[in-house]
C-alpha positions as CSV (number, residue, x, y, z in Angstrom):
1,X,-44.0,-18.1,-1.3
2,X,-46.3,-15.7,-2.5
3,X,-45.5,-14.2,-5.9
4,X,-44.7,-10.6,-6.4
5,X,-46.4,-8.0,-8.3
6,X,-44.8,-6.3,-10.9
7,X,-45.2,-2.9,-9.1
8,X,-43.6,-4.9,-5.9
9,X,-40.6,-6.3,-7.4
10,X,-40.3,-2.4,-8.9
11,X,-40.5,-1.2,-5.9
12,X,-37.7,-3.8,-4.1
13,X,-35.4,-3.0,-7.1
14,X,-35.6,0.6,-6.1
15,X,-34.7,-0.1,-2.6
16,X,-32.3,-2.4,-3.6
17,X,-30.4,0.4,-6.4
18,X,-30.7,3.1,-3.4
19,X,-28.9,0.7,-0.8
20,X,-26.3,0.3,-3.3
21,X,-26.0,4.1,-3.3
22,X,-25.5,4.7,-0.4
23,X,-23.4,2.2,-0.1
24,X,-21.2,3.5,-2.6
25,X,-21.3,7.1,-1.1
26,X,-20.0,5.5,1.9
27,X,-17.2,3.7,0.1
28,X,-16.6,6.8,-1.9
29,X,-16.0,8.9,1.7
30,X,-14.5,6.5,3.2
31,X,-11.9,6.1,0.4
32,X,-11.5,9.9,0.7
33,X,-11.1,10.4,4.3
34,X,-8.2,7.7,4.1
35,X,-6.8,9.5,1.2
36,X,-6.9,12.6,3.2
37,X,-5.3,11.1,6.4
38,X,-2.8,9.7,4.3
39,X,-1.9,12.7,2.3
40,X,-1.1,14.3,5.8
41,X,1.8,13.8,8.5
42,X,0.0,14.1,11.6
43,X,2.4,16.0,14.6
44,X,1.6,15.2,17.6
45,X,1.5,18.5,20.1
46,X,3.1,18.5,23.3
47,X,1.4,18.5,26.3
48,X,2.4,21.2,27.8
49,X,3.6,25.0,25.8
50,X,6.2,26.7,27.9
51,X,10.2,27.5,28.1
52,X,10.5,27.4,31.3
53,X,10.4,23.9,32.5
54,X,13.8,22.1,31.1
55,X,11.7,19.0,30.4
56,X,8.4,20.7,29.1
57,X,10.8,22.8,27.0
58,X,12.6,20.1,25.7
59,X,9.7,18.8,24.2
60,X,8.1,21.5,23.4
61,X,11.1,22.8,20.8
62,X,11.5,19.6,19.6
63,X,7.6,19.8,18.4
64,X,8.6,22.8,16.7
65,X,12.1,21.4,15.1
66,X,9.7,18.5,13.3
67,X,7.4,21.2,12.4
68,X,9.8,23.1,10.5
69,X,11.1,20.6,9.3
70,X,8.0,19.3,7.4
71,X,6.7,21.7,6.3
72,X,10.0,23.8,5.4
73,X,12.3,21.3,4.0
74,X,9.9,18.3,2.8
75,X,7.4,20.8,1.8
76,X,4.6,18.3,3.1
77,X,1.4,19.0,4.3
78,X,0.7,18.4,8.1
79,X,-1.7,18.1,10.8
80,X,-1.1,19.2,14.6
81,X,-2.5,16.7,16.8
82,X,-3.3,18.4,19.8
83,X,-5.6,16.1,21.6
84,X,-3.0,15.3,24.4
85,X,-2.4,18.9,24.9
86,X,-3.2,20.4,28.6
87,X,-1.9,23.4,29.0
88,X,-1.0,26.6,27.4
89,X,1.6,28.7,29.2
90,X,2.2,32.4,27.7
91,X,6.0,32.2,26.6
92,X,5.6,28.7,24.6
93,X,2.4,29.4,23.1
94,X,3.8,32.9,22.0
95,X,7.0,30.9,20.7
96,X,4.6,28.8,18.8
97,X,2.5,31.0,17.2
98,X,5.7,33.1,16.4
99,X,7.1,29.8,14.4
100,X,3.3,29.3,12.9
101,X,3.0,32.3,11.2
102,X,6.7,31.8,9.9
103,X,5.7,28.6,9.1
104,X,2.9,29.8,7.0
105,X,5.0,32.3,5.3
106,X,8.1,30.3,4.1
107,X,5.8,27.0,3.6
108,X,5.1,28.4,0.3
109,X,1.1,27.4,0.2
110,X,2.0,23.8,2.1
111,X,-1.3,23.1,4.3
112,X,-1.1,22.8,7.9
113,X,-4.2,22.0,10.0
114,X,-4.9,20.9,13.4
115,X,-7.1,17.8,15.5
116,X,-8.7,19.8,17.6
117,X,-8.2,18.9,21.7
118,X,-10.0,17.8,24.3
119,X,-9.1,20.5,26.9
120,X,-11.9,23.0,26.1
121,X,-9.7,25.6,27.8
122,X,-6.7,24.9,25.6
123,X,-9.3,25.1,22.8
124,X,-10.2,28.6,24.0
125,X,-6.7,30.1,24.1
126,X,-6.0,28.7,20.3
127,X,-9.5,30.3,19.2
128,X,-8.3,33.3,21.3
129,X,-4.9,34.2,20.1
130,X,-5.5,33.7,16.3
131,X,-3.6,29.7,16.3
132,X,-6.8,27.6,15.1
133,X,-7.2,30.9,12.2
134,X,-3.5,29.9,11.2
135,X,-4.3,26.3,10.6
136,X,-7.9,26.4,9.2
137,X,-10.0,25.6,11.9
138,X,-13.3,27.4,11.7
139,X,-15.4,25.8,14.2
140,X,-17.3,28.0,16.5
141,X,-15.9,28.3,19.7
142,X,-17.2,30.6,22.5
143,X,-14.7,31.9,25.2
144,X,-15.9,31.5,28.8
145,X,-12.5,30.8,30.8
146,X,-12.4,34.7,32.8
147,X,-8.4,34.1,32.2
148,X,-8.5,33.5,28.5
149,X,-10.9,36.2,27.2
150,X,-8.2,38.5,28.8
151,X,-5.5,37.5,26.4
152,X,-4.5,39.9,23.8
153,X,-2.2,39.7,21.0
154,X,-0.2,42.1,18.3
155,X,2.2,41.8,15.9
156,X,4.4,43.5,13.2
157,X,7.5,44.4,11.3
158,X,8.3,48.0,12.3
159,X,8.5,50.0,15.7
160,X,5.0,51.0,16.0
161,X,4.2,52.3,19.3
162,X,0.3,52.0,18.6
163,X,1.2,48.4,18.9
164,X,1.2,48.6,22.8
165,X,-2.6,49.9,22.8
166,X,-3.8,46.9,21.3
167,X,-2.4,44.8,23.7
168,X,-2.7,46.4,27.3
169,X,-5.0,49.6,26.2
170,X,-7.2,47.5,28.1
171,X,-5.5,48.0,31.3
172,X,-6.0,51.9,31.4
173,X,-6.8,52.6,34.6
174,X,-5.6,49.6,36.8
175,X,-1.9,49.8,36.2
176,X,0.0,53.3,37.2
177,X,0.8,55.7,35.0
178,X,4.4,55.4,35.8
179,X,4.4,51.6,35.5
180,X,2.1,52.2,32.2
181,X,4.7,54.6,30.9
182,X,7.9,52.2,31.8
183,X,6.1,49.3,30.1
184,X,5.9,51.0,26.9
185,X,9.3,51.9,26.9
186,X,10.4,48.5,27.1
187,X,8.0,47.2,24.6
188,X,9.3,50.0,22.5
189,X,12.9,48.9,22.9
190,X,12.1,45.5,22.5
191,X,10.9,46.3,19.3
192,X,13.8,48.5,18.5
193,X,16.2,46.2,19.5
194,X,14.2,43.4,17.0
195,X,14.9,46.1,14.1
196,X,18.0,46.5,14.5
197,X,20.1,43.8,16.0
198,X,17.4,40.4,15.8
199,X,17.7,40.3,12.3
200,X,21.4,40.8,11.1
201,X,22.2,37.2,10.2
202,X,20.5,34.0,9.7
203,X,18.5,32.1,11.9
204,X,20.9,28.8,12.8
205,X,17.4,26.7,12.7
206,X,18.5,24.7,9.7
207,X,16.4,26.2,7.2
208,X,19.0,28.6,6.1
209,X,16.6,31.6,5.4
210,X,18.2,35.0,4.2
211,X,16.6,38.3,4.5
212,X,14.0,37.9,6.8
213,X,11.4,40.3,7.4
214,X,12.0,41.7,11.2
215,X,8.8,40.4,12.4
216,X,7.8,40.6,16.1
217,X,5.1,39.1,17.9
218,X,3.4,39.8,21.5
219,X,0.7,38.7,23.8
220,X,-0.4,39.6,26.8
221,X,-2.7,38.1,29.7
222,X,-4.6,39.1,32.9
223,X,-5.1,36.3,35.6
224,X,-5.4,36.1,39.5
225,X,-4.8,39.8,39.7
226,X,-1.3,39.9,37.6
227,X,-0.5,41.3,34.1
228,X,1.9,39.3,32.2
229,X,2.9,41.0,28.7
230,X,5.7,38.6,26.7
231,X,7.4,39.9,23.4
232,X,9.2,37.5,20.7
233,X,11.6,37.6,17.9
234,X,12.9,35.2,16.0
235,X,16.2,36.0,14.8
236,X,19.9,35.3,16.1
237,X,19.6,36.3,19.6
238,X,21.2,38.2,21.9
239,X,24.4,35.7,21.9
240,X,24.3,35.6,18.0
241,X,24.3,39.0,18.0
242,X,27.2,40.2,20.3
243,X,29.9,38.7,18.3
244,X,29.1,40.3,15.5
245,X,28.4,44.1,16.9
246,X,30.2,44.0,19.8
247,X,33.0,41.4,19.3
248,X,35.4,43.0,22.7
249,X,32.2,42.6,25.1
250,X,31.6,38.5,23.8
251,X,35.3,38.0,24.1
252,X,34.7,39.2,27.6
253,X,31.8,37.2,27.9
254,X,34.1,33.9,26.8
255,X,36.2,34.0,29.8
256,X,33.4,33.1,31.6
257,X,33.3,29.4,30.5
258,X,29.8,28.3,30.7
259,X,26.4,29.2,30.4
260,X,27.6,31.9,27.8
261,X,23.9,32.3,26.4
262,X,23.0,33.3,29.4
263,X,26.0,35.7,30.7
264,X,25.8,37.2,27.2
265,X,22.0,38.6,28.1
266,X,23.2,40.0,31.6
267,X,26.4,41.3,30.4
268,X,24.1,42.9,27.4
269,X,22.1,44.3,29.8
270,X,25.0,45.7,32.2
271,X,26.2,47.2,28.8
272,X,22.7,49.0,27.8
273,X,24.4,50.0,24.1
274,X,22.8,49.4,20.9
275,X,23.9,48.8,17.5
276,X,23.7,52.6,16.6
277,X,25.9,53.9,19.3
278,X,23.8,56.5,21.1
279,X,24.1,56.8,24.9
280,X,20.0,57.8,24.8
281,X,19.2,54.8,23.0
282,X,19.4,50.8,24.2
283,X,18.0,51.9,28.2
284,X,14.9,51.2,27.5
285,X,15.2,47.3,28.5
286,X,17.0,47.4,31.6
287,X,14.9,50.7,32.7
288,X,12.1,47.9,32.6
289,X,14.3,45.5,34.5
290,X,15.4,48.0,36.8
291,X,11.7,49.3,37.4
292,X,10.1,45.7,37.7
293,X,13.0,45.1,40.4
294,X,11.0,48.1,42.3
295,X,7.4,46.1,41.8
296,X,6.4,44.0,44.7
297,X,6.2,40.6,43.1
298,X,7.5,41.7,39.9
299,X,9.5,39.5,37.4
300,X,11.1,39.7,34.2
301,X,12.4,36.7,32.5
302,X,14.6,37.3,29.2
303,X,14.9,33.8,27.1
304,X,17.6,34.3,24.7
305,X,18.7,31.2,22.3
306,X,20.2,28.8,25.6
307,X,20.3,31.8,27.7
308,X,18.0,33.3,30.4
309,X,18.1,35.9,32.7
310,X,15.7,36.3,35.9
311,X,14.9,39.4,37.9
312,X,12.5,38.4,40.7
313,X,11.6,40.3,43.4
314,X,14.6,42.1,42.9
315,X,16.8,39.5,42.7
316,X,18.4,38.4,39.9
317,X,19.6,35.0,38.3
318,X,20.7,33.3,35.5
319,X,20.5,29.6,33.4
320,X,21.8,28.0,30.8
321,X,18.9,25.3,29.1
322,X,20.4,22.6,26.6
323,X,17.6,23.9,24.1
324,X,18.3,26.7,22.0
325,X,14.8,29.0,20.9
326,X,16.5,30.4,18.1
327,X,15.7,34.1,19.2
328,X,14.7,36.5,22.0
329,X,11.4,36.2,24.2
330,X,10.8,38.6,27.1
331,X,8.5,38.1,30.0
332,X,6.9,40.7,31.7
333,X,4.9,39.7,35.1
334,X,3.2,42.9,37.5
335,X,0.1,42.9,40.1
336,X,-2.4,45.1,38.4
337,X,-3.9,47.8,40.9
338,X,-2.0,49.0,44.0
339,X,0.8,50.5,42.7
340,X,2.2,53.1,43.8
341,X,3.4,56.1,41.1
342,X,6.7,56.5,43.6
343,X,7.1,53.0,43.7
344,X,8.1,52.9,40.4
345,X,10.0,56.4,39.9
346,X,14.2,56.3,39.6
């Protein structure tokens, strides 16, 4: 073998030191990343985010229970997995960003971040509704799905009627005035009603929290032609509330037997009082319902702890889930364009 210069041996002693190096580096991130994995429960999302289905919502509330719990009561930091996640339906991912942005309040600095998924639509609805700015994901992501760049979302703490503008403002023009004008009484009252009844006892959840701000959250979404607009609260619902401010109308409701969640939201909205007692105050809700009823193809859903109540092309139903929400979420659904202004007068 032929003997090496000095400058050669030099030479393979450097690249011998920076193989080591890099070596290192890699042991040194390596270590890290593990660290970091390790350092994080990881929560896997469901694959589908709705209330409606009674399996989908199972899981999808369950998801949320672990969530709180984590990062609540353990006070441990945690990653959303949501690579399995397919599809983002308006009322659960409304639910879920309600309970994120809770989360993130009473979590008291505890980190929660996301794997990203694999549905590059489902990625564009997280980007676009403000969920992947909750849990620190900053990647660039354009919005090209025609359905998801429509979604719109607003929340807040007081009855702000400038609120509705930032959420259907953009539909000037292709809904009727009338409709227009009865959608923004509900959303009004839906607010109101979150001021002044949503809030007036603890959330049964299991996290015991007193004094609650009365937060409200709202999104809405144009697709195939319809407008769906979907409100949420998350206090002590509409059954939670009755027998404390109306104790005569929930013993009514008790003779029913069953499915009281959900009698207690028709009853409430046969009743049309609110917590202050004015006859002008408290119509705003089932003005909506009764207006929707006079929509072709309208539908309004009103989720409410176990409870919901269904007006669909003016007919009405109600169910009882085994799930409870922990609060009120209301779903609007109207065609956009081709409404009539007498259609929706009375």
């Amino acid at each position: 073998m032929k003997k090496l210069t000095p400058y050669a041996r030099e030479r393979q002693l450097r690249l011998a030191r920076k193989r080591m190096c890099r070596i290192r580096k890699k042991n040194i991130e390596r270590r890290k990343s593990i660290k970091l994995r390790e350092s994080f429960a990881i929560l896997k999302a469901p694959d589908t985010f709705t209330i409606s289905s009674v399996e989908k919502r199972h899981n999808l509330l369950r998801f949320l229970e672990r969530l709180r719990e984590t990062v609540v009561l353990r006070k441990h930091a945690i990653r959303i997995d949501f690579t399995a996640t397919q599809k983002m339906i308006t009322d659960g991912t409304l639910l879920f960003y309600a309970e994120l942005c809770r989360l993130k309040r009473l979590g008291g600095g505890v980190k929660i971040r996301c794997i990203p998924p694999r549905n590059l639509k489902v990625a564009q609805v997280l980007k676009q509704v403000g969920i992947f700015d909750l849990v620190g994901y900053r990647r660039r992501i354009e919005t090209t799905y025609a359905d998801v760049i429509h979604w719109r979302s607003a929340n807040g703490h007081e009855v702000i009627g400038e609120k509705f503008d930032e959420v259907l403002g953009h539909y000037d023009g292709q809904i009727t005035e009338a409709l227009s004008q009865k959608l923004y009484l509900g959303f009004t009252e839906a607010m109101t009603n979150c001021h002044h009844h949503a809030y007036i006892g603890v959330r049964p959840d299991g996290l015991n929290v007193e004094h609650e701000p009365k937060e409200w959250w709202m999104f809405s979404q144009e697709k195939d032609g319809w407008l769906t607009v979907v409100f949420c609260d998350l206090g002590i619902g509409i059954p939670g509330t009755l027998p404390i401010k109306k104790p005569s109308l929930w013993q009514r409701i008790l003779t029913f037997g069953g499915q009281l969640d959900a009698h207690a939201i028709q009853e409430a909205l046969i009743e049309s009082r609110t917590r202050t007692g004015l006859h002008h105050r408290g119509k705003g809700l089932k003005q909506l319902v009764d207006v929707i009823a006079k929509v072709g193809g309208g539908q309004v859903n009103i989720f409410s702890n176990k409870g919901c109540f269904t007006l669909k092309s003016g007919s009405e139903s109600i169910f009882q889930y085994k799930d409870d929400i922990y609060g009120t979420l209301i779903n609007w659904r109207v065609p956009l364009g081709g409404l009539s202004d007498d259609s929706t007068r009375g």
